[in-house]
C-alpha positions in Angstrom: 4.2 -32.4 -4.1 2.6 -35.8 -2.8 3.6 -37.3 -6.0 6.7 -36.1 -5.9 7.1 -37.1 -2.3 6.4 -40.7 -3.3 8.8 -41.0 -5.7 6.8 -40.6 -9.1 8.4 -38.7 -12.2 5.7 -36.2 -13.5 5.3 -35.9 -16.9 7.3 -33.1 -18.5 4.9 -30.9 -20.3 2.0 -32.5 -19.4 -1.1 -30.4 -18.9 -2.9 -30.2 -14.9 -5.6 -32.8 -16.1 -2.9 -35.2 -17.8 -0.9 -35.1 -14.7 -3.5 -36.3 -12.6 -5.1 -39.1 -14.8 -1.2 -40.9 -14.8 -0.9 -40.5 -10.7 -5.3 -42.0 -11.1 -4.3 -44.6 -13.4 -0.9 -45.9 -10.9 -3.2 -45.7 -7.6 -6.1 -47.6 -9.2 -3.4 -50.5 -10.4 -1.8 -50.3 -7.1 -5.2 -50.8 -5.4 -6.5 -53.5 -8.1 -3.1 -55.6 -7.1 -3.5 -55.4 -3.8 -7.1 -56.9 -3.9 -6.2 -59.5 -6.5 -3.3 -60.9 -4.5 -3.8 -64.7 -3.0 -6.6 -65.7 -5.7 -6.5 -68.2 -8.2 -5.3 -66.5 -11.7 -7.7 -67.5 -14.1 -6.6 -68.7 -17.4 -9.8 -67.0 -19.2 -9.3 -63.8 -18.2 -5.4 -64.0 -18.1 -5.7 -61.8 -21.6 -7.8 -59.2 -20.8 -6.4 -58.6 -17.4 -2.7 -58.3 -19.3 -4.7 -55.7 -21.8 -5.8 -54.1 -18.4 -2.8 -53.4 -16.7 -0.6 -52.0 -19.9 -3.7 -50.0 -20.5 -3.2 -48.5 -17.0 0.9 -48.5 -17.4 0.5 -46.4 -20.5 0.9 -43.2 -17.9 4.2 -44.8 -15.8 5.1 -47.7 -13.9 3.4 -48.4 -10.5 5.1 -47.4 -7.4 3.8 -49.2 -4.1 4.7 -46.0 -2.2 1.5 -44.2 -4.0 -0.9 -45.7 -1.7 0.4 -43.3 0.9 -1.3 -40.6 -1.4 -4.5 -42.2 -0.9 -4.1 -42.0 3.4 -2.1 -38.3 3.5 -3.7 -35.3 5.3 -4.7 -32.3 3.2 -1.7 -30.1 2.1 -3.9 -27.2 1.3 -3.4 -25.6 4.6 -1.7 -22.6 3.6 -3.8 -22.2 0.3 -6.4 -19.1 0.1 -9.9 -19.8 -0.9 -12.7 -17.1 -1.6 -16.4 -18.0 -2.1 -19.4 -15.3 -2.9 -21.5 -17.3 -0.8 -22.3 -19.7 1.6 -24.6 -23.0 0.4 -27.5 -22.8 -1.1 -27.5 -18.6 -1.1 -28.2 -16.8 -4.5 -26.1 -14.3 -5.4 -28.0 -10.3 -6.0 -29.7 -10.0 -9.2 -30.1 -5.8 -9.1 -29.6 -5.0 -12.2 -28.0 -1.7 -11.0 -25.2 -4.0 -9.7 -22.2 -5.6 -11.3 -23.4 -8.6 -12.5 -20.5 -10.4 -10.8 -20.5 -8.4 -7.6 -18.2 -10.4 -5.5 -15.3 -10.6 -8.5 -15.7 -6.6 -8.6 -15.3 -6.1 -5.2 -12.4 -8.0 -5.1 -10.6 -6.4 -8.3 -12.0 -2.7 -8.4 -13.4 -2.2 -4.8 -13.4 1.4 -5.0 -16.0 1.4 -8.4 -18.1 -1.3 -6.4 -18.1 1.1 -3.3 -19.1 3.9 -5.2 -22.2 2.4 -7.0 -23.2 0.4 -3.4 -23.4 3.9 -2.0 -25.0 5.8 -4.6 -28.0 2.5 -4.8 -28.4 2.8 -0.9 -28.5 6.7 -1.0 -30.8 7.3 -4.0 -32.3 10.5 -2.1 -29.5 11.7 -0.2 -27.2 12.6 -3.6 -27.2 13.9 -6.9 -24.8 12.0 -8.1 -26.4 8.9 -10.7 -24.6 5.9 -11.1 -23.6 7.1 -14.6 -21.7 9.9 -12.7 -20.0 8.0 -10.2 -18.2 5.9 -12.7 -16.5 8.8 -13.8 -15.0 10.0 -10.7 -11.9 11.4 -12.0 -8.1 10.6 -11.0 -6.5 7.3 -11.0 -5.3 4.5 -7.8 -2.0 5.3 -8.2 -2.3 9.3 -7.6 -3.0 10.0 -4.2 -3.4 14.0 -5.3 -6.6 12.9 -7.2 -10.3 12.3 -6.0 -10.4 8.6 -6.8 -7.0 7.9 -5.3 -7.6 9.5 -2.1 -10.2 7.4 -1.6 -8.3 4.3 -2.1 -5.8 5.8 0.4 -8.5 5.9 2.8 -10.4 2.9 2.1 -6.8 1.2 2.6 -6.5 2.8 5.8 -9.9 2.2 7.1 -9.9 -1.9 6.4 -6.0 -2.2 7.9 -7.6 -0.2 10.5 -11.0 -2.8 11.2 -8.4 -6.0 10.6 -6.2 -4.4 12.7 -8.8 -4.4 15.8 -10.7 -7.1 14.9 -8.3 -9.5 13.9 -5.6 -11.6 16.0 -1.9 -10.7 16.4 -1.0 -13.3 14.3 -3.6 -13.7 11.7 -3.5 -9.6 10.7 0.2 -10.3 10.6 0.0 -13.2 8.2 -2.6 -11.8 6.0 -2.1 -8.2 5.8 1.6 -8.0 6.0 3.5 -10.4 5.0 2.2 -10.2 1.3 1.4 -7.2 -0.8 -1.1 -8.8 -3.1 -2.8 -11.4 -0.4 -3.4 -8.1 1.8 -5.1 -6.2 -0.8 -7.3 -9.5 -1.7 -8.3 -9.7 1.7 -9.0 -5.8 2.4 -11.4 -5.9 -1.3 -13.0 -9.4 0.6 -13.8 -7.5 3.9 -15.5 -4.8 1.4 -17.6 -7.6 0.1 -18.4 -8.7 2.8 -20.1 -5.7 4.3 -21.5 -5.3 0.6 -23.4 -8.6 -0.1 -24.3 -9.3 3.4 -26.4 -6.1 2.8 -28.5 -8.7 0.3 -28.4 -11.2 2.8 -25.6 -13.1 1.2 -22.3 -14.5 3.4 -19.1 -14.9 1.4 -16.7 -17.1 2.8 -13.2 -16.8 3.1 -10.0 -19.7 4.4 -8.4 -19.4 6.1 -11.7 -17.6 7.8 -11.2 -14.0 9.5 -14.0 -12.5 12.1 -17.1 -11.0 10.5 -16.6 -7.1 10.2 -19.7 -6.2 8.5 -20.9 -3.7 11.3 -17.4 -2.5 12.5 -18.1 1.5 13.1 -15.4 2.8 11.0 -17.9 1.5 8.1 -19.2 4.7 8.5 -16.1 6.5 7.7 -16.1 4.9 4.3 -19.4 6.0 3.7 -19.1 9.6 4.9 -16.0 9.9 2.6 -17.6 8.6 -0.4 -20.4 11.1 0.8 -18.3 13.7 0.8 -16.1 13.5 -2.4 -19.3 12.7 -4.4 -20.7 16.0 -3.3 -18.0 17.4 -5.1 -18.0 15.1 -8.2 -20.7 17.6 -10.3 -19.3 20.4 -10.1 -15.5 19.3 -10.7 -17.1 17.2 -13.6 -18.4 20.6 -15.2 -15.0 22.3 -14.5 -13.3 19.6 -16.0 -15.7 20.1 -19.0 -14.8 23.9 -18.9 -10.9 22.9 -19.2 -11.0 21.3 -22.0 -13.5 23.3 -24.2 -10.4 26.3 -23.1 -7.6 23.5 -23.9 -9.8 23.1 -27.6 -10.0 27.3 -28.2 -5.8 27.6 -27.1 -5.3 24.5 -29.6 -7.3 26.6 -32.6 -5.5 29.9 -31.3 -2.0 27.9 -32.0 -3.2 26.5 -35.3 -4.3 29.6 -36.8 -1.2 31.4 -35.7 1.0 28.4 -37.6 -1.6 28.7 -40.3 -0.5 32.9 -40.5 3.1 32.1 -39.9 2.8 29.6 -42.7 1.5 32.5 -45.0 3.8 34.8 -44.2 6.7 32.4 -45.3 5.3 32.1 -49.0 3.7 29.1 -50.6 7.4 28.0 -52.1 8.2 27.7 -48.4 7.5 24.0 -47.7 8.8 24.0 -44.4 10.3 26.4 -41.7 13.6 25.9 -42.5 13.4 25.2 -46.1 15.5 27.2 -48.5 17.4 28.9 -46.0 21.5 28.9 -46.5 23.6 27.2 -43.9 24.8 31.5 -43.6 21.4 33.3 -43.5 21.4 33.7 -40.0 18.5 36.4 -40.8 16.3 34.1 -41.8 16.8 31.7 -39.8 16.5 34.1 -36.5 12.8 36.0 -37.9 11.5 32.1 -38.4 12.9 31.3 -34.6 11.3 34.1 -33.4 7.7 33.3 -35.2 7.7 29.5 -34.0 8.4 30.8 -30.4 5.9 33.3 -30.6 3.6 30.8 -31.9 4.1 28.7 -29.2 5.0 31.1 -26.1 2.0 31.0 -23.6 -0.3 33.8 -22.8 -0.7 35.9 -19.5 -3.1 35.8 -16.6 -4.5 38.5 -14.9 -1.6 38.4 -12.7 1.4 37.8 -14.4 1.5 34.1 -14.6 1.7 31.6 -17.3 -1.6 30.2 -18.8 -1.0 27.0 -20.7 -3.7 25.5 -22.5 -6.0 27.8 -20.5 -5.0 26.5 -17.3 -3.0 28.7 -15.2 0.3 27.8 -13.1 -0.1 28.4 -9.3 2.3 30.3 -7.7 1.4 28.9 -4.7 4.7 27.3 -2.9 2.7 25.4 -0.9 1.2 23.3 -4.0 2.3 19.4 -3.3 3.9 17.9 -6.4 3.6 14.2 -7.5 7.2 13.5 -6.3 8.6 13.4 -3.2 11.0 16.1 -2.6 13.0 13.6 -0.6 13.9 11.2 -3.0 11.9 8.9 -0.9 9.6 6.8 -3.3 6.8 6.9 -1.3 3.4 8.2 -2.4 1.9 10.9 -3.6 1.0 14.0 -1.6 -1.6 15.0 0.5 -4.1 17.8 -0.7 -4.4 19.3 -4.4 -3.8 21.9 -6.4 -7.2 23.7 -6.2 -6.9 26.2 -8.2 -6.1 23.4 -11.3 -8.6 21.1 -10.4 -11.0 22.2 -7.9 -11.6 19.4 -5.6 -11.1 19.9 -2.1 -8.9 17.2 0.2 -10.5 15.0 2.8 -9.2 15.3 6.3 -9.6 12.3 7.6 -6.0 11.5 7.7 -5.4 14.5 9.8 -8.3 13.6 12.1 -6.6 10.3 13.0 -3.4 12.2 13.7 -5.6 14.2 16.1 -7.5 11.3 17.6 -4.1 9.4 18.0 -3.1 13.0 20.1 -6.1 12.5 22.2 -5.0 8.8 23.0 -1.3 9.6 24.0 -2.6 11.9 26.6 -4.9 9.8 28.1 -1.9 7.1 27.7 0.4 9.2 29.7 -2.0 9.5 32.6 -2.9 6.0 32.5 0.8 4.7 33.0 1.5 7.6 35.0 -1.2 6.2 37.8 -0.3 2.6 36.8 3.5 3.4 38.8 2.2 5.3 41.2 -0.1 2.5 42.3 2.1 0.0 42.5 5.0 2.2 44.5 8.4 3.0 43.9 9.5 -0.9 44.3 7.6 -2.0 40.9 8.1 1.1 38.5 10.6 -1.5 36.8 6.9 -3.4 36.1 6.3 -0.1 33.4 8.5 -1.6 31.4 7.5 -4.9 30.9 5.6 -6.1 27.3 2.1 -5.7 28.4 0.1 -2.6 28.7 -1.5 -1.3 31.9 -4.6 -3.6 32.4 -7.1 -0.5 31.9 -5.6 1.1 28.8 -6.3 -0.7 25.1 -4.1 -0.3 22.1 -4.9 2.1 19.4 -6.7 2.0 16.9 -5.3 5.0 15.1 -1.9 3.4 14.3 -2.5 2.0 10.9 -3.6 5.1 9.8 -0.5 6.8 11.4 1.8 4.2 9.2 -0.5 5.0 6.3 0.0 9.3 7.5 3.9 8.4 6.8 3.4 8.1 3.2 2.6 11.8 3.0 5.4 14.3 3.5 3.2 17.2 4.5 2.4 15.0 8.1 5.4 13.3 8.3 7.3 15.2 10.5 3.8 15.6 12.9 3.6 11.2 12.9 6.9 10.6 13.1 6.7 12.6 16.8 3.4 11.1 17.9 4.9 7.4 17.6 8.1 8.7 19.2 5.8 9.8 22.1 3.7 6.4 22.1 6.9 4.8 22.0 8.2 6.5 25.3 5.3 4.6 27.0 7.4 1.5 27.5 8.0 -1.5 25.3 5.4 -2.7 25.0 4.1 0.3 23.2 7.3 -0.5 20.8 6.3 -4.2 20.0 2.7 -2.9 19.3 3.9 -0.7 16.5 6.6 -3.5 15.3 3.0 -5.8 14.9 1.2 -3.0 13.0 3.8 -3.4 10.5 6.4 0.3 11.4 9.4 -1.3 9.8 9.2 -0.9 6.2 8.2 2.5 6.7 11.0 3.5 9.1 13.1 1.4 6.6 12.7 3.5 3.2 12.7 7.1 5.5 16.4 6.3 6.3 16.9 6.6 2.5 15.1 10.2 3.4 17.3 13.7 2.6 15.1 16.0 4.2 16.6 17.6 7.2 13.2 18.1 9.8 12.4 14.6 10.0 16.4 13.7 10.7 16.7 14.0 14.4 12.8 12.4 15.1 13.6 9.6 12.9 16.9 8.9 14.6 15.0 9.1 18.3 12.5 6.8 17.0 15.2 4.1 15.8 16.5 3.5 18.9 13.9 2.8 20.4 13.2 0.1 18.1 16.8 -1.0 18.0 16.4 -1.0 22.2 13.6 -3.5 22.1 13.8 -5.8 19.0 16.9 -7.5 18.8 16.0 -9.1 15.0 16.1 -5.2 13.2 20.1 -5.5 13.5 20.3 -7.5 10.6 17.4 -6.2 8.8 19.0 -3.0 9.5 22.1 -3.5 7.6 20.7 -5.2 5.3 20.0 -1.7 3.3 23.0 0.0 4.8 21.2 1.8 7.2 23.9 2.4 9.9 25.6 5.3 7.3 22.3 6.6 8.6 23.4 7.2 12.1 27.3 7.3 11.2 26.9 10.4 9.1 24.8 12.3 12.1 27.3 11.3 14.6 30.4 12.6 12.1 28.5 16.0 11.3 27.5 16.6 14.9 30.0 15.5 17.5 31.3 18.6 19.3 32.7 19.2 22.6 30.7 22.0 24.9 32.0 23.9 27.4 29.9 26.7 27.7 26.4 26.9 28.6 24.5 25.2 25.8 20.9 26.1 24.3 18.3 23.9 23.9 18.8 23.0 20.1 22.5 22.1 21.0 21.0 20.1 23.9 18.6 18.3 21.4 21.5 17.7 19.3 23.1 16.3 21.9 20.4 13.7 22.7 19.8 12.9 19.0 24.1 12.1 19.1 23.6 10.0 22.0 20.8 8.0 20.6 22.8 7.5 17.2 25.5 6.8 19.3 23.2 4.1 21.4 22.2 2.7 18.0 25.4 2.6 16.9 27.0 0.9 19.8 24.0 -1.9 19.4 24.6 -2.5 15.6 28.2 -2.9 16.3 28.2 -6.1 18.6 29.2 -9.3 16.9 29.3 -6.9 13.7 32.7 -5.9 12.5 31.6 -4.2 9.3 30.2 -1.8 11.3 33.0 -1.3 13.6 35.1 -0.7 10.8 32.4 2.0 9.3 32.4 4.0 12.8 36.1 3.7 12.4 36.8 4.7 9.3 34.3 8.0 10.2 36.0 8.3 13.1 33.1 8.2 15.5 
C-alpha cells in the first residue's frame, strides 16, 4: 500500500519477495543519488557507476517520492499477530503433548483441552489419552458429546472476554469477525494451557491475561463430566455396531434365500418377467420388501439396524422446527446413544434469574433514594453505582441457539431489559442483534409475542437498528402481527386478549418508529391496512 501510495507500479505477477527487491533496489538508488549529489563525477568510475545504476533500474524507474517509504509509520496497526511465547522461553517438550501445542490449541482446541485435562488428572479418571481422542460426535452437532462441548467452551471464553475485556476491544475482536473471534477464544485456551508450563504466548493487539479467570473451572468440570461418560458410551457404541454387522448378515442371507428361490436362470429380480406378468412381478415385490422391512421391538416399534426408533416426542431433531437455521438442539436421544446432556446452559439461565431479582431491588432502592424528582435518573445509560453487569449474558445469546430454552431466554432479557436503557445498550454490546435478527425469520408461535416485546425495546433505544432492520425485511414481522390481531373490545377482556393487546401496541410502537423518514414502510402498513 506504501508503494502504491508513492506512486510505484508493482510488478504484475510478481511473487512477495520479487516485489520487495524492485521497491529495495529504487530506495537504495534513490538514497545513493542523494549522497552523490554536489561531488566531482569521476571519469574512472563513470563506467561502473552507469553499470550500477541500470543494474538497480532493472526492477523500475526511480521515483523520488519512495523516500517517504523509508520515514512512514508502521501500517500494521490493524494486523493480528500470535506468538507461542515470549523471548527466550522454550516451548513444552511432554511427549504426551502435541508436539506443536500452541498451533493445536489454536486449530482443534477442544482435542488440546481434552488431553491437557486427562495429563493433569492422571488419578482422578479412567479415561487414557488414547480414549479421549475418540470422544464421539463432531463440532458442528451440538446433540453430540464433542459438540456440546465446543458449545460450551464457546460460551465459557465469550463469557471470560466478555468480563475481562474492554467495551470496545471484546467488540472488535469477538464480534465483528467470525473467524478472528474463534482465533482469539482457541488463544485464550492457550493461554491458560502453556502458562501451566510456565510459557506466556503473546498476542497484538494484546488482550488482559485470563489464565486464572474462575469460569476455568467450568471448562474443567465439563470435560470432567462428559469423560466420565466416554467408556461406557464407547462400549455401547461397540455394541451397535457388532448388532448393525448381525442385521447386515440377517439381510444378506435373506437375499441369498430369495435369490434361491428365484432359480439359478434368474439373473436378476426382474429378469425374464413379461411387461404382463403382474404375478411375478407382485411375489418378487413382496420378497425384496420382506427382505428389507425392519423387525419389531419389544414394544411395537421399528428396529433398524438394531437400533430402535424412540417414540419419545420429546426427542430434539438436528433441524430446527422453525425454519430458523440456527443450531442444533439441546439434549440427546438417550435411548440411541446413551450419553447424558450437560446442564450448564440451563444453570446460567438460572443464575441470570438470580441476577434479575437482585436487579429489580437494586434499581428499585436506587429511585427510592433519590425521590420522586429524579426517577427520570432510572433511565439514563449507566447502571445504579452498586449493581455490575452480568456475566451470564453471553451464555443467554449462546441459550438462543437452542429452541428448547428459547422461549425461557427470550423472557429473561425482556425482563433485564425493563431495567432501563442502559440494561438495553449492555445487551446491544454483548452482541443481541444477529440473534434477534435471524428469530424474526422464526415461524413458531410461543416465542412471537416475547420476541416482538423485546424489539421494541431495542428499536426504543438504538436509533441505528432502523436500517439494519429493514435491511432483511423485518417490519413484515410486526405488520403481519398487527393485521392478524387488531380488534376492537368492548367487553371485559381477559388477560391473554390484554397481552395481545400490549404485544399490538408494541408492534404498533415499532412500527410507528420504522416508519419516520421511511416511506417503504408507510406504504407496507398501508397496503396491510394497519
Amino acid at each position: 500500500h506504501a508503494a502504491e501510495a508513492a506512486g510505484i507500479k508493482l510488478p504484475v505477477g510478481k511473487s512477495g519477495p520479487e516485489t520487495m527487491a524492485m521497491v529495495s533496489a529504487n530506495i537504495s538508488a534513490l538514497l545513493a543519488s542523494q549522497t552523490q549529489t554536489g561531488a566531482m563525477p569521476n571519469p574512472q568510475n563513470s563506467q561502473q557507476q552507469t553499470s550500477q545504476t541500470q543494474q538497480q533500474h532493472q526492477y523500475g524507474p526511480v521515483n523520488p517520492a519512495l523516500i517517504n517509504l523509508a520515514v512512514l509509520p508502521p501500517t500494521h496497526h490493524e494486523d493480528i499477530h500470535f506468538a507461542a511465547s515470549q523471548l527466550g522461553e522454550l516451548l513444552p517438550t511432554n511427549p504426551e503433548l502435541p508436539a506443536d501445542l500452541f498451533t493445536s490449541c489454536l486449530t482443534t482446541p477442544i482435542k488440546a483441552a481434552l488431553r491437557f485435562w486427562v495429563i493433569r488428572n492422571p488419578r482422578t479418571s479412567k479415561v487414557t489419552l488414547d480414549l479421549c481422542d475418540k470422544l464421539p460426535g463432531s463440532v458442528q452437532d451440538r446433540r453430540t458429546p464433542f459438540g456440546e462441548l465446543n458449545w460450551i467452551f464457546t460460551s465459557i471464553s465469550d463469557t471470560i472476554a466478555w468480563s475481562t475485556l474492554p467495551r470496545d476491544l471484546f467488540h472488535k475482536l469477538f464480534r465483528q469477525d467470525v473467524v478472528v473471534a474463534s482465533l482469539f477464544r482457541n488463544f485464550m485456551l492457550a493461554d491458560r494451557m502453556m502458562r501451566f508450563y510456565n510459557v506466556h504466548p503473546q498476542s497484538r493487539p494484546a488482550i488482559p491475561s485470563t489464565h486464572k479467570h474462575p469460569l476455568w473451572d467450568s471448562l474443567d468440570l465439563e470435560i470432567d463430566m462428559c469423560l466420565q461418560q466416554l467408556p461406557r458410551l464407547l462400549k455401547e457404541e461397540s455394541r451397535r455396531k457388532q448388532r448393525e454387522d448381525r442385521a447386515n448378515c440377517v439381510k444378506q442371507e435373506r437375499v441369498a434365500r430369495a435369490s434361491a428361490r428365484r432359480g439359478p436362470h434368474r439373473q436378476s429380480p426382474l429378469h425374464g418377467i413379461g411387461p404382463m406378468d403382474f404375478g411375478g412381478q407382485q411375489r418378487i415385490v413382496l420378497e425384496i420388501a420382506d427382505t428389507f422391512r425392519p423387525a419389531r421391538g419389544r414394544r411395537g416399534r421399528a428396529v433398524l439396524g438394531g437400533i430402535q426408533e424412540s417414540d419419545d416426542d420429546d426427542v430434539i431433531s438436528g433441524n430446527d422446527s422453525d425454519g430458523v437455521d440456527m443450531g442444533s438442539e439441546l439434549g440427546l436421544n438417550v435411548a440411541v446413544t446413551g450419553y447424558i446432556s450437560s446442564t450448564y446452559f440451563s444453570n446460567q439461565l438460572y443464575a441470570f434469574e438470580v441476577w434479575l431479582q437482585h436487579a429489580a431491588t437494586e434499581v428499585s432502592q436506587f429511585v427510592s433514594d433519590n425521590g420522586p424528582d429524579q426517577i427520570p435518573r432510572s433511565l439514563s445509560t449507566e447502571p445504579p453505582p452498586n449493581l455490575d453487569p452480568p456475566d451470564e449474558l453471553p451464555a443467554v445469546l449462546q441459550v438462543l441457539l437452542s429452541q428448547q430454552y428459547r422461549l425461557r431466554a427470550l423472557i429473561l432479557l425482556y425482563r433485564f431489559m425493563n431495567l432501563g436503557p442502559w440494561a438495553v445498550n449492555l445487551a446491544m454490546a454483548v452482541g443481541i442483534f444477529p440473534y434477534m435478527s435471524k428469530l424474526l425469520a422464526s415461524t413458531t408461535a410461543e416465542i412471537r409475542e416475547i420476541l416482538i416485546l423485546v424489539w421494541a425495546r431495542l428499536i426504543a433505544v438504538d436509533m441505528a437498528l432502523h436500517a439494519e432492520l429493514m435491511k432483511n425485511d423485518g417490519m413484515e414481522y410486526f405488520v403481519a402481527y398487527l393485521a392478524n390481531n387488531i380488534q376492537m373490545q368492548y367487553e371485559p377482556v381477559s388477560e391473554k386478549v390484554r397481552l395481545c393487546d400490549t404485544v399490538s401496541a408494541a408492534s404498533a410502537f415499532t412500527l410507528t418508529m420504522l416508519c419516520k423518514d421511511m416511506p417503504e414502510v408507510q406504504q407496507a402498513c398501508f397496503n396491510e391496512r394497519v
